[in-house]
C-alpha positions as CSV (number, residue, x, y, z in Angstrom):
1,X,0.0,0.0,0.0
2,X,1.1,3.7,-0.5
3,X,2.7,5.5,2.5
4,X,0.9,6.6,5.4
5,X,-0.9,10.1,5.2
6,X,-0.6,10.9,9.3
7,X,-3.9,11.9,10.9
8,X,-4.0,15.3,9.8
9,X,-4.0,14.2,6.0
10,X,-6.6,11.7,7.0
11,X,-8.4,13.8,8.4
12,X,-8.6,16.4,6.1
13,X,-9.4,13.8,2.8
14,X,-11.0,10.8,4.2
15,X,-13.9,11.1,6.4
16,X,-17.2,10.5,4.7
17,X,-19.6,13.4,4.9
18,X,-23.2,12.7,5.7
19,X,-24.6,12.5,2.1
20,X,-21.5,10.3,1.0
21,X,-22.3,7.9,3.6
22,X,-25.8,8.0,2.5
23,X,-24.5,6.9,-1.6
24,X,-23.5,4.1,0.1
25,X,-26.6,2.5,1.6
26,X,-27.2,-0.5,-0.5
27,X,-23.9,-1.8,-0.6
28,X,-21.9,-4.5,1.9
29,X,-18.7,-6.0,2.2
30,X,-15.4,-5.4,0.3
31,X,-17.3,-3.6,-2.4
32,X,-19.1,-1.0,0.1
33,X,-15.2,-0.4,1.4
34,X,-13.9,0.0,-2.7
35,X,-16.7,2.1,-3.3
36,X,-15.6,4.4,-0.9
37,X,-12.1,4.5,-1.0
38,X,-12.5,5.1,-4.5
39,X,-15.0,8.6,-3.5
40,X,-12.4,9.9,-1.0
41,X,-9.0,9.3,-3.4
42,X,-11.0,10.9,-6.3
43,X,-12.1,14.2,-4.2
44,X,-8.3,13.6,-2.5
45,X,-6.1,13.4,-5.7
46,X,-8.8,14.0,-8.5
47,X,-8.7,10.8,-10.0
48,X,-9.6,7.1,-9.3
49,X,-6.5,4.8,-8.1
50,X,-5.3,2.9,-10.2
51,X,-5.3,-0.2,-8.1
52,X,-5.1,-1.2,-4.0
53,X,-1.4,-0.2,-3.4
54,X,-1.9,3.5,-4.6
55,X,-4.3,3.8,-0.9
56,X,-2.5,5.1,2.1
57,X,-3.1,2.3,4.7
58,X,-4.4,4.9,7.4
59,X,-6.8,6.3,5.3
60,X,-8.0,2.8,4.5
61,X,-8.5,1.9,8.1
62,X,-10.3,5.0,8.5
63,X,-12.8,4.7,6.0
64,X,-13.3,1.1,7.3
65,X,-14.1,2.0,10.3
66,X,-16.7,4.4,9.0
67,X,-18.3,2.3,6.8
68,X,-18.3,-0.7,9.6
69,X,-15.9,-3.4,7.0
70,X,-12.7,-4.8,8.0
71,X,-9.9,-3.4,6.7
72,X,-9.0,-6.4,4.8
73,X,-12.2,-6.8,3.2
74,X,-10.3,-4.6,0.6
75,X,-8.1,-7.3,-0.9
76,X,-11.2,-9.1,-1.9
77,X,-12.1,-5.6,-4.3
78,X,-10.5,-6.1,-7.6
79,X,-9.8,-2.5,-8.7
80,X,-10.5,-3.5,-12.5
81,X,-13.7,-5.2,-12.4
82,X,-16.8,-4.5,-14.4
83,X,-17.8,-3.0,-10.7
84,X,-15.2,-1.3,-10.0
85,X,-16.0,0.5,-13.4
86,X,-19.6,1.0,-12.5
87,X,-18.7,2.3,-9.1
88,X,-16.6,5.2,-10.9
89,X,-19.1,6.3,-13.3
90,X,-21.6,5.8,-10.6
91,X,-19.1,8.2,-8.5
92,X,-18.7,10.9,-11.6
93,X,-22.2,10.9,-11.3
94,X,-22.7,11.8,-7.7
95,X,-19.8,14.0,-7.4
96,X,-20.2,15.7,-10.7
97,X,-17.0,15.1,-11.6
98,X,-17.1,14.6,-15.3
99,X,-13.5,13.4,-15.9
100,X,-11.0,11.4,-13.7
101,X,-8.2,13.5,-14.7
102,X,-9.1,16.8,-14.6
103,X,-12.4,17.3,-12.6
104,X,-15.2,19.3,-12.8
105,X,-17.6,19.7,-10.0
106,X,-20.9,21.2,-10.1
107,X,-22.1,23.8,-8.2
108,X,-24.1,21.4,-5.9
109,X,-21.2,19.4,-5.4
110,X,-19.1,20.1,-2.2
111,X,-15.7,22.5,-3.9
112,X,-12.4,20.7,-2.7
113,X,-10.3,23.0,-4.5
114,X,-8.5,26.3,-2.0
């Protein structure tokens, strides 16, 4: 996995907000954990990673713990599935990002950018 980002950088990119938390109602297990790893790098670096090792470790216990899944749950999410694809369109959707590589949010969406 990628290096650790300290609590501040946790912190600051990987807690769920309340309407995030709600996109993931419906989902269990290693894929509710991918799903929202994937949300948090994508408003962190602005694009989806490209596959597990990319995810600082912290910030993957973190959002565990949010979403009540196991840490390790995330080695059964396979970062290049036909769900895994879903998941990011699903996620350019609700964030209105319409690229992975160089975002645009809409105006409902919560501005990351300072």
């Amino acid at each position: 996995m990628g290096r650790d980002l300290g609590l501040d950088g946790v912190v600051d990119h990987f807690i769920l907000s309340g309407d995030e938390a709600g996109w993931l109602r419906n989902i269990t297990g290693a894929t509710r954990l991918g799903f929202a790893v994937q949300l948090k790098f994508l408003t962190w670096r602005g694009r989806f990673p490209g596959m597990r090792l990319e995810l600082p470790p912290d910030a993957v216990e973190h959002v565990a713990e949010q979403v009540g899944v196991a840490a390790s749950e995330l080695e059964a999410y396979d970062f290049t599935s036909r769900a895994a694809k879903r998941h990011r369109s699903e996620l350019r959707d609700l964030t209105g990002c319409t690229s992975a590589r160089r975002p645009t949010w809409s105006s409902s969406s919560r501005t990351w950018w300072t």
